[in-house]
C-alpha positions as CSV (number, residue, x, y, z in Angstrom):
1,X,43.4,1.0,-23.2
2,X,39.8,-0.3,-23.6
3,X,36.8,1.0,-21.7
4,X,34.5,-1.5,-19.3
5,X,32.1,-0.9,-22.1
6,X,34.0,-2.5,-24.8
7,X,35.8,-4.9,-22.1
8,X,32.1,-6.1,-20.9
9,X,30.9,-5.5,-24.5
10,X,28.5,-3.0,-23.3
11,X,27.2,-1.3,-26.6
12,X,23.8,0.2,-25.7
13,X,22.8,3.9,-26.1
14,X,21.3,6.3,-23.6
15,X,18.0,6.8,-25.7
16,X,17.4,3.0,-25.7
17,X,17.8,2.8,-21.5
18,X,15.3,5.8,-21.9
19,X,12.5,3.9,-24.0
20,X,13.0,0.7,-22.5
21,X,12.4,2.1,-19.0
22,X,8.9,4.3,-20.3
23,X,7.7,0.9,-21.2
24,X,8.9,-1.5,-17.9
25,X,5.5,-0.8,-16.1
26,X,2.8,-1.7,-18.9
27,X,-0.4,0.5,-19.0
28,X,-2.8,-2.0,-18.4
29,X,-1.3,-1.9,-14.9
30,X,-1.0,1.5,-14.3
31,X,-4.8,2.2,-15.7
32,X,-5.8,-0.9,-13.3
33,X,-4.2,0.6,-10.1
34,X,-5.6,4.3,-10.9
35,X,-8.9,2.6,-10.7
36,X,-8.6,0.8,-8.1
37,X,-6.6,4.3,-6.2
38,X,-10.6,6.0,-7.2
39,X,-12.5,3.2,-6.1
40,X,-10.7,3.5,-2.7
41,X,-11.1,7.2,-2.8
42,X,-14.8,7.2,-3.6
43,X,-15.2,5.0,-0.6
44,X,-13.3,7.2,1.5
45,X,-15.8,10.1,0.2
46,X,-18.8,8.3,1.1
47,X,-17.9,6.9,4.6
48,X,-15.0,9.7,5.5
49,X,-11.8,10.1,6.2
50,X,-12.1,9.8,9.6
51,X,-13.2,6.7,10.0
52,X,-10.0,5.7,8.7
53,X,-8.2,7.2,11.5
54,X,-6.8,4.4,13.6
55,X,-4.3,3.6,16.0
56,X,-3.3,1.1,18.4
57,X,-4.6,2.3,21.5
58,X,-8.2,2.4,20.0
59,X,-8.3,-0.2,17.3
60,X,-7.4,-2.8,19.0
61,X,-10.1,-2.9,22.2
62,X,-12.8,-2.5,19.3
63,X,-11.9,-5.6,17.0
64,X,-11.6,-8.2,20.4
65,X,-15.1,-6.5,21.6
66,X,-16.6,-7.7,18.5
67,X,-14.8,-11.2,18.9
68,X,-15.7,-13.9,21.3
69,X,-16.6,-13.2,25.3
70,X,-13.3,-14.6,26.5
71,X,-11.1,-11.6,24.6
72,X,-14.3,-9.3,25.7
73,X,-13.1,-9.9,29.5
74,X,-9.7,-9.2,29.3
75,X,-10.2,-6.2,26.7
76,X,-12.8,-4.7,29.3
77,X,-10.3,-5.8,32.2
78,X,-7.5,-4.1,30.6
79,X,-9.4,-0.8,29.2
80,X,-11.1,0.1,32.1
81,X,-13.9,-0.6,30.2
82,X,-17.5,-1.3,31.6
């Protein structure tokens, strides 16, 4: 009885699945997104990690109070705001 290799013609060996998956991502890509991962963690030095710190209860009142008068009304109305 044949095996679904030889049935599908399947002839490949392990080593080759190996090498061929070292080399899907190329370098130039991986070297590009490590310096872009610094450049975002150099940023995060200088202006500090908690100014990343958001969530919805607080991010959301700030961007609308920096947006038109209309949205600053109901943000105000709805925060509690003065």
């Amino acid at each position: 009885m044949q095996s679904v290799n030889d049935i599908l013609e399947f002839h490949f060996l392990p080593s080759a699945f190996q090498q061929t998956a070292q080399k899907i991502i190329p370098t130039t890509l991986t070297q590009l997104n490590d310096i872009r991962i610094d450049k975002l963690k150099k940023i995060t030095e200088q202006v500090g990690a908690a100014s990343f710190n958001f969530n919805g209860n607080n991010l959301i009142p700030q961007v609308f109070k920096n947006s038109n008068p209309p949205f600053k009304l109901i943000i105000l109305a709805l925060t509690g705001e003065n």
